[in-house]
LUMLUM-536038 format. One record per residue: residue in one letter; x, y, z of N, C-alpha, C in turn; residue number from 1. Coordinates in nm, 2 decimals, decimal comma, m for minus. Example, Ala and Ser with C-alpha at 12.3 -4.5 7.8 and 13.67 -1.06 7.14 Angstrom:
<migus>
migu code = A	n_X = 1,32	n_Y = m0,57	n_Z = 0,78	ca_X = 1,23	ca_Y = m0,45	ca_Z = 0,78	c_X = 1,32	c_Y = m0,33	c_Z = 0,78	pos = 1
migu code = S	n_X = 1,28	n_Y = m0,22	n_Z = 0,71	ca_X = 1,37	ca_Y = m0,11	ca_Z = 0,71	c_X = 1,29	c_Y = 0,00	c_Z = 0,79	pos = 2
</migus>
This chain:
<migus>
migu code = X	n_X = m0,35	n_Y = 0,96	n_Z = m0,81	ca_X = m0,47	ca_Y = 0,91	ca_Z = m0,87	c_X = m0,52	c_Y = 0,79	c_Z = m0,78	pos = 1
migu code = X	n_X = m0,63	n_Y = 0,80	n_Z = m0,66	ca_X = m0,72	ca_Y = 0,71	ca_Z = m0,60	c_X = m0,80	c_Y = 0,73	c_Z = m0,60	pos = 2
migu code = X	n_X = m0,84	n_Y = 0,60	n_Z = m0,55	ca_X = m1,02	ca_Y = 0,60	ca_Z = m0,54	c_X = m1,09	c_Y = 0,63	c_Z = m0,63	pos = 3
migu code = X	n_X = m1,26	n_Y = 0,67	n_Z = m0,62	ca_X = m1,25	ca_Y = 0,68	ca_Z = m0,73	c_X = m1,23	c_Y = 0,76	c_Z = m0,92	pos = 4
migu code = X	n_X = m1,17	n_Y = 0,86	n_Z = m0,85	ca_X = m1,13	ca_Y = 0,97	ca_Z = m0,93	c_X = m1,01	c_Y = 0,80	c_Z = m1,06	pos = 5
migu code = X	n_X = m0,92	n_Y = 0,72	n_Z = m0,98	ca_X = m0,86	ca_Y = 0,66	ca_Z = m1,04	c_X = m0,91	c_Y = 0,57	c_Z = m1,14	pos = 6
migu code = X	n_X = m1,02	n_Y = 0,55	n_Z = m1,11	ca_X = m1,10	ca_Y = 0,45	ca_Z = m1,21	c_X = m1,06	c_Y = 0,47	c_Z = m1,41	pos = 7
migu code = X	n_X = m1,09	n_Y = 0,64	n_Z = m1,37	ca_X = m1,06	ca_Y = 0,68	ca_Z = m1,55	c_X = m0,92	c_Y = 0,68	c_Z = m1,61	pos = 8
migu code = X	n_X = m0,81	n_Y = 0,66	n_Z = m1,54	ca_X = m0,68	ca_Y = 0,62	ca_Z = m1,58	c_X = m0,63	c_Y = 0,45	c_Z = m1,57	pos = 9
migu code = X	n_X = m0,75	n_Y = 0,36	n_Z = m1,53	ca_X = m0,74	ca_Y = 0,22	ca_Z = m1,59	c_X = m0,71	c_Y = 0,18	c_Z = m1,69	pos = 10
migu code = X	n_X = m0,78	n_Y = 0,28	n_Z = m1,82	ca_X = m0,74	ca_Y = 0,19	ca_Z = m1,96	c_X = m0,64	c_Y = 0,27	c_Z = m2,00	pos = 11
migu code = X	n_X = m0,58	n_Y = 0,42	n_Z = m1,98	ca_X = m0,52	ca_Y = 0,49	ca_Z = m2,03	c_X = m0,36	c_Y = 0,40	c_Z = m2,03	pos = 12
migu code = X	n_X = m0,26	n_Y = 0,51	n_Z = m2,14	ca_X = m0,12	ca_Y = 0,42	ca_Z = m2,13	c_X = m0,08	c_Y = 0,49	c_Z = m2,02	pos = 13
migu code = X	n_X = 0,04	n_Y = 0,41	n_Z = m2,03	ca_X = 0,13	ca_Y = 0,51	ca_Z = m1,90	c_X = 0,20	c_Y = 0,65	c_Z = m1,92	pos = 14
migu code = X	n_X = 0,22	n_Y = 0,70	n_Z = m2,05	ca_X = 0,21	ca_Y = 0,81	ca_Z = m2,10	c_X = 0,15	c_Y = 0,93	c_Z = m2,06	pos = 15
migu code = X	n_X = 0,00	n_Y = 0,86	n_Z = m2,05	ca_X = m0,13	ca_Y = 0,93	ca_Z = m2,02	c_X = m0,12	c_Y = 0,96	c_Z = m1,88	pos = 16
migu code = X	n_X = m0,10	n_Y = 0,89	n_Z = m1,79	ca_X = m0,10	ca_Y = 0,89	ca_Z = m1,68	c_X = 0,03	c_Y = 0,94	c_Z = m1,64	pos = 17
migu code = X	n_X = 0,10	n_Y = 0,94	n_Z = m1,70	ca_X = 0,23	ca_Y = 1,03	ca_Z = m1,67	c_X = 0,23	c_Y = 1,20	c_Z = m1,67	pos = 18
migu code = X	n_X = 0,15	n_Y = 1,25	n_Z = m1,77	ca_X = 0,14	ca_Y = 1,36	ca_Z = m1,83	c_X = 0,00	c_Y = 1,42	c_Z = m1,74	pos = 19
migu code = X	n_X = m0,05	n_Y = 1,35	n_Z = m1,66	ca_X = m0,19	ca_Y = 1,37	ca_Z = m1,57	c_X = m0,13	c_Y = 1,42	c_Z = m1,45	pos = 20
migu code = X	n_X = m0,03	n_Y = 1,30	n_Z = m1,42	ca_X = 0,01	ca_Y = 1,33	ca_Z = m1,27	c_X = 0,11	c_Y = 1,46	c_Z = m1,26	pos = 21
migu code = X	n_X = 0,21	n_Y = 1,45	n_Z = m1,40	ca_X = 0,31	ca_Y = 1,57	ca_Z = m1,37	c_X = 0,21	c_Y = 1,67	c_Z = m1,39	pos = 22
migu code = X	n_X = 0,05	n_Y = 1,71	n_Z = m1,47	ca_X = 0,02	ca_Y = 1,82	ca_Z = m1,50	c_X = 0,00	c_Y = 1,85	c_Z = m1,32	pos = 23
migu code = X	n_X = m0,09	n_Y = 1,81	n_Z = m1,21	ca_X = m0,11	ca_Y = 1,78	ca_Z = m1,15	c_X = m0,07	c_Y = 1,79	c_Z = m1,03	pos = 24
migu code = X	n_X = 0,11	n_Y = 1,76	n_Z = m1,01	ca_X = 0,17	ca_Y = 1,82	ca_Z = m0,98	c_X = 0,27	c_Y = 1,99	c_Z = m0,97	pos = 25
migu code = X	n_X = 0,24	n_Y = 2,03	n_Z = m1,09	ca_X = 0,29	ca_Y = 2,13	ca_Z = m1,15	c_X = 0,18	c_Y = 2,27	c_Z = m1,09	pos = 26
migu code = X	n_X = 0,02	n_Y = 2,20	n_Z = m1,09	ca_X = m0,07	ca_Y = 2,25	ca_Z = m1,04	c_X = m0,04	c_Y = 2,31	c_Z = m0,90	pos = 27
migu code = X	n_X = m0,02	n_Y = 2,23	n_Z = m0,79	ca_X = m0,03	ca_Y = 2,21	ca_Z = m0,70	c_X = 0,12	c_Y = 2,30	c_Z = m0,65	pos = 28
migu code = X	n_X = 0,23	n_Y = 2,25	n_Z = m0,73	ca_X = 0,35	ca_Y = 2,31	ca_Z = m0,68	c_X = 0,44	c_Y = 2,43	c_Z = m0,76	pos = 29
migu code = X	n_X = 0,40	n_Y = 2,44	n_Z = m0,83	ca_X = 0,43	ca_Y = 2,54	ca_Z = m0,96	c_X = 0,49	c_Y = 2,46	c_Z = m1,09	pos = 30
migu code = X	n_X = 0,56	n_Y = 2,58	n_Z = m1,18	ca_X = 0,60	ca_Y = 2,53	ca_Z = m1,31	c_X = 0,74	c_Y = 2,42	c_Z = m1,29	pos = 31
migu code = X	n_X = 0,79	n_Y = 2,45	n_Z = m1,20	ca_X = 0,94	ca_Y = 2,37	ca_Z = m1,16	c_X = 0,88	c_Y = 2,21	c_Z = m1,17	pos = 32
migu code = X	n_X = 0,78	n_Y = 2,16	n_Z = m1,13	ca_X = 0,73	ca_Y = 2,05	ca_Z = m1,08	c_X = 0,69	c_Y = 1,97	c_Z = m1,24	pos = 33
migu code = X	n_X = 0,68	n_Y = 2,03	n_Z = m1,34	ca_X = 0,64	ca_Y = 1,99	ca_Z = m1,48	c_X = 0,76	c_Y = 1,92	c_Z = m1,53	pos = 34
migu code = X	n_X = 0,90	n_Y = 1,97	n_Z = m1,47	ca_X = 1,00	ca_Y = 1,91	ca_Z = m1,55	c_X = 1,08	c_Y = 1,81	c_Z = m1,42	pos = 35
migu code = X	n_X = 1,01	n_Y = 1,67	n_Z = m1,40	ca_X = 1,06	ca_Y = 1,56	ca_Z = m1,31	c_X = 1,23	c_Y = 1,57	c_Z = m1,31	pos = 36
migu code = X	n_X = 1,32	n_Y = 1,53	n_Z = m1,28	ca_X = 1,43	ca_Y = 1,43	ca_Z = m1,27	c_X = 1,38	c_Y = 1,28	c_Z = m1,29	pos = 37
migu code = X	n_X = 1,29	n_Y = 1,24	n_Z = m1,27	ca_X = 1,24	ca_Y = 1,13	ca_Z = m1,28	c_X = 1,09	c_Y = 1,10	c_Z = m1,27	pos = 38
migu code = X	n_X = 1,05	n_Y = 0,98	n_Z = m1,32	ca_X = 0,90	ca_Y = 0,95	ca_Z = m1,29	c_X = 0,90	c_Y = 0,76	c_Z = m1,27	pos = 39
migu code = X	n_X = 0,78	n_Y = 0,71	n_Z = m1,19	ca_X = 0,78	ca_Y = 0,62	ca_Z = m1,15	c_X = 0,64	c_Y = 0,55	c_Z = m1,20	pos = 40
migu code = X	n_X = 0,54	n_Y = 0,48	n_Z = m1,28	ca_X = 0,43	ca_Y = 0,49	ca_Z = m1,25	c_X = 0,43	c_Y = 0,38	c_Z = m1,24	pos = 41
migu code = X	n_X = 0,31	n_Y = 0,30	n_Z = m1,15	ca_X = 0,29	ca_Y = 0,19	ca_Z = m1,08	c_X = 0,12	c_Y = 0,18	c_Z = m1,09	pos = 42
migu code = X	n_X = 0,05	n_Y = 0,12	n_Z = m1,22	ca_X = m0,07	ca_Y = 0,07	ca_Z = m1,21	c_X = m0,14	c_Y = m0,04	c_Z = m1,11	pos = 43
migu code = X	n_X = m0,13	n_Y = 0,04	n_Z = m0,97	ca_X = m0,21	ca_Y = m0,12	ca_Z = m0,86	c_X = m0,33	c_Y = m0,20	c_Z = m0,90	pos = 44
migu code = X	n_X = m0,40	n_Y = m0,16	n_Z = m1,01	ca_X = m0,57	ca_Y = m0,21	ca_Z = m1,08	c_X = m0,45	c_Y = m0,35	c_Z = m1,15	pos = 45
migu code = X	n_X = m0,35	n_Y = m0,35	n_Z = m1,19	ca_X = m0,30	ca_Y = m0,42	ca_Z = m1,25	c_X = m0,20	c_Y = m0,51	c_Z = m1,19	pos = 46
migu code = X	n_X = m0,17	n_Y = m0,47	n_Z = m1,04	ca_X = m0,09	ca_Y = m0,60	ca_Z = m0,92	c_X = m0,21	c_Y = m0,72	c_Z = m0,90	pos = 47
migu code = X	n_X = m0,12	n_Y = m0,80	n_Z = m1,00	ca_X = m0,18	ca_Y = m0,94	ca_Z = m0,96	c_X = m0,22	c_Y = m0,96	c_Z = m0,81	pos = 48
migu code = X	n_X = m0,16	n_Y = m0,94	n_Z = m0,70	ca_X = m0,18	ca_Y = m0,98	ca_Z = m0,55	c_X = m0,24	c_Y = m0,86	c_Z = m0,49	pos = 49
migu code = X	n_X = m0,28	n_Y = m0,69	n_Z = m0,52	ca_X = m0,35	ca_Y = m0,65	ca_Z = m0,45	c_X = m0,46	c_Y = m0,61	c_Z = m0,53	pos = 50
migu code = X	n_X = m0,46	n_Y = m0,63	n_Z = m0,71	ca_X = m0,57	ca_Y = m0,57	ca_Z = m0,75	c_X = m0,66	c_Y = m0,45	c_Z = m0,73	pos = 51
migu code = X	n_X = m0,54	n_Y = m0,35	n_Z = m0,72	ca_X = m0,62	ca_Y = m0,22	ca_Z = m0,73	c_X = m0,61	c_Y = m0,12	c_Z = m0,63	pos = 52
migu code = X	n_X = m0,51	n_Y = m0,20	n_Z = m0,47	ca_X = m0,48	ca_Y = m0,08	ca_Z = m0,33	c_X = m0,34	c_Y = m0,10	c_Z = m0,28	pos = 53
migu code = X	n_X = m0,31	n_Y = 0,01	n_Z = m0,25	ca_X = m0,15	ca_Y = m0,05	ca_Z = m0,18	c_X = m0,17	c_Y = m0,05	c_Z = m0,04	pos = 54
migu code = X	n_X = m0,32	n_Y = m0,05	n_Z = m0,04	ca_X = m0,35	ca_Y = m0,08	ca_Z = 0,13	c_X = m0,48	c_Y = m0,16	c_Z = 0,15	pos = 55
migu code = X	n_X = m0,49	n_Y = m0,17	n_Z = 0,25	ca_X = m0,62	ca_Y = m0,21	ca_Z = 0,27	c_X = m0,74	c_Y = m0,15	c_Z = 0,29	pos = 56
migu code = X	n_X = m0,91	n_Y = m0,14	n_Z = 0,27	ca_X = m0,99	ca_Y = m0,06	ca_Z = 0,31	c_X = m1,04	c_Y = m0,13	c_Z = 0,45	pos = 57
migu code = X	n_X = m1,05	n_Y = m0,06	n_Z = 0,57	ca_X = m1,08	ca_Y = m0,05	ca_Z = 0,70	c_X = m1,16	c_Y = 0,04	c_Z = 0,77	pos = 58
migu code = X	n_X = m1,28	n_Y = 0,05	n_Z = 0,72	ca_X = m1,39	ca_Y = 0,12	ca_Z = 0,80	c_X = m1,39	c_Y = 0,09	c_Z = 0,93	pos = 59
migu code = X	n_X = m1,45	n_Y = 0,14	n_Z = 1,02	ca_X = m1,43	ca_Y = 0,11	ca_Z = 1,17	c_X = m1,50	c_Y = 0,03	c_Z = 1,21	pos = 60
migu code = X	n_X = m1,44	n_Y = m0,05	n_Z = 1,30	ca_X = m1,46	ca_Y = m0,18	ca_Z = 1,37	c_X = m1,33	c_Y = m0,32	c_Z = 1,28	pos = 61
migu code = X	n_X = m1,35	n_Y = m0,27	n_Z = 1,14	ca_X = m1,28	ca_Y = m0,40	ca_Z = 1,10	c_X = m1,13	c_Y = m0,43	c_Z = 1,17	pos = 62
migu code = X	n_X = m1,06	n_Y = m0,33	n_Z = 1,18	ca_X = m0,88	ca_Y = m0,38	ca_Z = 1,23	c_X = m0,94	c_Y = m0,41	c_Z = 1,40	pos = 63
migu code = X	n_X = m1,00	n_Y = m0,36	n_Z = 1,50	ca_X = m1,07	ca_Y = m0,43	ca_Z = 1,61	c_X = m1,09	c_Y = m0,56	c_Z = 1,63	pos = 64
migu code = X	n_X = m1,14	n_Y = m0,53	n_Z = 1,53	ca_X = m1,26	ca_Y = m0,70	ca_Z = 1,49	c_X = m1,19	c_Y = m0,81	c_Z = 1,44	pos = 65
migu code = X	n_X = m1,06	n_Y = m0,79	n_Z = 1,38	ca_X = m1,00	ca_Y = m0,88	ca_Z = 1,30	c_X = m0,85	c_Y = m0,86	c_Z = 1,35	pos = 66
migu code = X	n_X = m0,81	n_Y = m0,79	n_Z = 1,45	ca_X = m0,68	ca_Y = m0,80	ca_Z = 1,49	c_X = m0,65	c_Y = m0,94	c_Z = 1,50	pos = 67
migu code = X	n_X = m0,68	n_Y = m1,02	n_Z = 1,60	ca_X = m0,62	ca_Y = m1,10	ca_Z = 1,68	c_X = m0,63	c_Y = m1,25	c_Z = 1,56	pos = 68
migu code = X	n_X = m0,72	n_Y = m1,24	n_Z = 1,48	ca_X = m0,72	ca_Y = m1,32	ca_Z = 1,36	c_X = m0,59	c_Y = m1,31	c_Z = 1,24	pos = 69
migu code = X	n_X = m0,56	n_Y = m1,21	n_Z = 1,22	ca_X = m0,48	ca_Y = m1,12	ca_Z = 1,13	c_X = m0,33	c_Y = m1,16	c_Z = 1,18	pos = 70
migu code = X	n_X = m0,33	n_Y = m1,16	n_Z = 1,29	ca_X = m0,23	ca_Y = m1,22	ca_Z = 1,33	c_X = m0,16	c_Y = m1,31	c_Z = 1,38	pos = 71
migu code = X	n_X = m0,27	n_Y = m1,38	n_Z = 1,39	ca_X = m0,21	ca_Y = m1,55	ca_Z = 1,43	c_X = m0,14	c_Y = m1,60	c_Z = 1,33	pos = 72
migu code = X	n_X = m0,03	n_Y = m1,69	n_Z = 1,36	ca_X = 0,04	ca_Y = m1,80	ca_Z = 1,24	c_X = m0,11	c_Y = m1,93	c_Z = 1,19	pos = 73
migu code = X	n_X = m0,05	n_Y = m1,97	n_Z = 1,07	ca_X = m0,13	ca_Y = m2,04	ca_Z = 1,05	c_X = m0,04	c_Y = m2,16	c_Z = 1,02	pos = 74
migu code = X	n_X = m0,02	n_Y = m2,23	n_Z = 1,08	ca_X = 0,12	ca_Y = m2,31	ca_Z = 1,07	c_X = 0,25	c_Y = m2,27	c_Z = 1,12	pos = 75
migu code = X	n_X = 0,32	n_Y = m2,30	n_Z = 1,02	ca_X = 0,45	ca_Y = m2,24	ca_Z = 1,00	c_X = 0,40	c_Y = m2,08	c_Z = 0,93	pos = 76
migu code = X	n_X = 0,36	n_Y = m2,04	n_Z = 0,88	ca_X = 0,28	ca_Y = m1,90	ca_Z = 0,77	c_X = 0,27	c_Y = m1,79	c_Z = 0,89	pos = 77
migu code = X	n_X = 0,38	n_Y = m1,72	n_Z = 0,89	ca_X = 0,35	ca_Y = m1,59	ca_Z = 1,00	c_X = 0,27	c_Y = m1,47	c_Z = 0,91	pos = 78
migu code = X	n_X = 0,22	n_Y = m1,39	n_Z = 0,94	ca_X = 0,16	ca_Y = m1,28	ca_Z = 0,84	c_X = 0,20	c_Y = m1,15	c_Z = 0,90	pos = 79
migu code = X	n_X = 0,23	n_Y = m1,05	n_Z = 0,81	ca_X = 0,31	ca_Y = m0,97	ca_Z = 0,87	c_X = 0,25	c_Y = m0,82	c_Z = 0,70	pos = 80
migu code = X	n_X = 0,31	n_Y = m0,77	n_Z = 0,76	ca_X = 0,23	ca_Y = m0,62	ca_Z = 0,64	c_X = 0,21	c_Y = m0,48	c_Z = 0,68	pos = 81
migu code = X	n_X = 0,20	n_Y = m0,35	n_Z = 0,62	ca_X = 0,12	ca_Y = m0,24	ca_Z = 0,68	c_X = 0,05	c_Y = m0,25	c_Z = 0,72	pos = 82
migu code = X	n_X = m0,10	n_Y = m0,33	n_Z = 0,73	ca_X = m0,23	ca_Y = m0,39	ca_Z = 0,72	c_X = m0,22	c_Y = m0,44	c_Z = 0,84	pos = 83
migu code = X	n_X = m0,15	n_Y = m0,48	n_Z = 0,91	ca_X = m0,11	ca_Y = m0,62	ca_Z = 1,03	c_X = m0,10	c_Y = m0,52	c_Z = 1,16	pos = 84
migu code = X	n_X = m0,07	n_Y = m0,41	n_Z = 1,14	ca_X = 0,02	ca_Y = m0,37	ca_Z = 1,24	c_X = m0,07	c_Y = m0,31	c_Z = 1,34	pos = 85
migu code = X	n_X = m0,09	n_Y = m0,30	n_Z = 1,48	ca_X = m0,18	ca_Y = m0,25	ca_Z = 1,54	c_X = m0,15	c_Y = m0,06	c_Z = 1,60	pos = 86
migu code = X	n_X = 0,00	n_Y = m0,04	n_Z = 1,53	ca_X = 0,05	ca_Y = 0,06	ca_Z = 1,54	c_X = 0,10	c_Y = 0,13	c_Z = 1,39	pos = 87
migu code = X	n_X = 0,03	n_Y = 0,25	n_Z = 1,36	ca_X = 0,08	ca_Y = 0,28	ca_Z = 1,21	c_X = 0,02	c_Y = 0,17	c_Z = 1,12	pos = 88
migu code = X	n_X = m0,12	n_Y = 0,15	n_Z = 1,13	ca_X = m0,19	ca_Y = 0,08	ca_Z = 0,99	c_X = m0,17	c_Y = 0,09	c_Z = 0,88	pos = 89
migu code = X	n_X = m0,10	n_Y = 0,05	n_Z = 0,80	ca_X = m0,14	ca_Y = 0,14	ca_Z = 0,62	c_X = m0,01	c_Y = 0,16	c_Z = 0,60	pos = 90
migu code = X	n_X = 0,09	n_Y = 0,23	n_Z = 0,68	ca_X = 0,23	ca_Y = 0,27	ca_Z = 0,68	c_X = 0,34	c_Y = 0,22	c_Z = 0,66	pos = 91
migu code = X	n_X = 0,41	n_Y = 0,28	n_Z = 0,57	ca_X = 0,60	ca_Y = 0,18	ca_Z = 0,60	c_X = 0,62	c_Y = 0,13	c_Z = 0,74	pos = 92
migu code = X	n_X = 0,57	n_Y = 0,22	n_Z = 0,85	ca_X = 0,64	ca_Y = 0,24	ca_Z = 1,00	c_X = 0,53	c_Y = 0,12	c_Z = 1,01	pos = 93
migu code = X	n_X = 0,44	n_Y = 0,10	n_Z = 1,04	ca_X = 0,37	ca_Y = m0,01	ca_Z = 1,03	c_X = 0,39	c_Y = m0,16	c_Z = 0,96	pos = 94
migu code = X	n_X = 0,45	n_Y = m0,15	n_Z = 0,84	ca_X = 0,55	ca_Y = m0,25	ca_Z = 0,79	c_X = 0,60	c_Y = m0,29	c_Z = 0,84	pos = 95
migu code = X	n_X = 0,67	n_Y = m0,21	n_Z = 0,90	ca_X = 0,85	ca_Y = m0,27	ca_Z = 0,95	c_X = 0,84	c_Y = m0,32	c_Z = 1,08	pos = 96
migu code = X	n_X = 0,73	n_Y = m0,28	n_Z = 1,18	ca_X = 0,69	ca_Y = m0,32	ca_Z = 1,31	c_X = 0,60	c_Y = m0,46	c_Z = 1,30	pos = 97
migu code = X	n_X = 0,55	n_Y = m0,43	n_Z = 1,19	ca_X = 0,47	ca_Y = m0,56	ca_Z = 1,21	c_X = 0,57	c_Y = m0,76	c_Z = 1,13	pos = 98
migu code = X	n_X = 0,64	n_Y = m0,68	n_Z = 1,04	ca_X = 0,74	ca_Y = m0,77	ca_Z = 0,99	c_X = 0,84	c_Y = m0,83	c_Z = 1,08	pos = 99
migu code = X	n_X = 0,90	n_Y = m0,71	n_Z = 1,18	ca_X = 0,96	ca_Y = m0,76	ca_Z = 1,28	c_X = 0,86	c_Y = m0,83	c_Z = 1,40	pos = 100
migu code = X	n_X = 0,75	n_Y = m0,83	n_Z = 1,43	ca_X = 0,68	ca_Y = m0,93	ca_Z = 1,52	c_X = 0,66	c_Y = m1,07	c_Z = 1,49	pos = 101
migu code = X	n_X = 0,63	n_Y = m1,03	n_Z = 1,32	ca_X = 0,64	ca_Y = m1,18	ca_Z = 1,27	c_X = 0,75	c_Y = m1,25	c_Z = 1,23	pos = 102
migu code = X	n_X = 0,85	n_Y = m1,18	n_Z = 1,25	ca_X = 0,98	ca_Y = m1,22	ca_Z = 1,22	c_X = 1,03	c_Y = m1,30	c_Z = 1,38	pos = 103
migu code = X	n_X = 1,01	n_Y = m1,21	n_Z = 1,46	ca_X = 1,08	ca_Y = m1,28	ca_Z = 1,61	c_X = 0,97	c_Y = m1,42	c_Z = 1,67	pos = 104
migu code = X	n_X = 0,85	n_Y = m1,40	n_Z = 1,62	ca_X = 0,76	ca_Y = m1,51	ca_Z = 1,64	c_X = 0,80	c_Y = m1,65	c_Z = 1,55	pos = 105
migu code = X	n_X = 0,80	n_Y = m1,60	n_Z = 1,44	ca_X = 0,89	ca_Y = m1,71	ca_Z = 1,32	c_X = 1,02	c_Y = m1,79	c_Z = 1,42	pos = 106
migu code = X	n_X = 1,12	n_Y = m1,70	n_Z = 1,42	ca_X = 1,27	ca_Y = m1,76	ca_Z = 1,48	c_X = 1,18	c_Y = m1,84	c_Z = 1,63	pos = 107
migu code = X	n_X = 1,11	n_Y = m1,78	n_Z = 1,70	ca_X = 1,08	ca_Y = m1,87	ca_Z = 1,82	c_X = 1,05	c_Y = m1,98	c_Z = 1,81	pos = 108
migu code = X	n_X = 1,00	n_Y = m2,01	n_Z = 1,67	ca_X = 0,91	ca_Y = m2,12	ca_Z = 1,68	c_X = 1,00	c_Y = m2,20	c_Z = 1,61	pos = 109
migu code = X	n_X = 1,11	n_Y = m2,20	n_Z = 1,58	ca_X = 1,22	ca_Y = m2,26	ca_Z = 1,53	c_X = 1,30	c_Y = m2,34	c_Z = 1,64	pos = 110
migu code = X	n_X = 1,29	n_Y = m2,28	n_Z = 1,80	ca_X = 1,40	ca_Y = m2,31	ca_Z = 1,91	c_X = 1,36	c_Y = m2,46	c_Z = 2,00	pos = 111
</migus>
């Protein structure tokens, strides 16, 4: 559930949205897919710190345009994220490349 198809599962419970996504899956992958081992659900409209994306929106020019800003320290404050990365934007693999730049830049600035 994104964008804006997600909009109409804002007020619903988690119930509701539980029973959306396994129908949904079930769709997609057959009847096996109806009966989870487990389920996870995570309202992002309701993360205090991203309010509503587990990424960022980036039409073209903005990660260009705003690399070299995005990643400067601002102090001691290194900034690091999926979002950050100039490799694998948006991605775990992007995460972890961009956490480890701001991680080795951090310890330098310690020596």
């Amino acid at each position: 559930m994104e964008g804006n198809d997600s909009r109409a599962f804002y007020s619903v419970s988690a119930a509701a949205r539980r029973r959306a996504a396994i129908a949904c899956l079930a769709r997609y992958f057959g009847p096996a897919a109806a009966h989870p081992t487990a389920y996870v659900d995570f309202a992002w409209a309701e993360e205090p710190y991203t309010r509503g994306a587990y990424g960022s929106f980036n039409p073209p020019g903005v990660l260009t345009a705003l690399a070299d800003a995005a990643v400067q320290p601002v102090g001691r404050l290194h900034f690091a994220g999926a979002d950050f990365s100039p490799l694998w934007p948006g991605y775990m693999d992007g995460a972890i490349r961009s956490s480890e730049r701001a991680a080795h830049e951090a310890l330098a600035g310690l020596g």
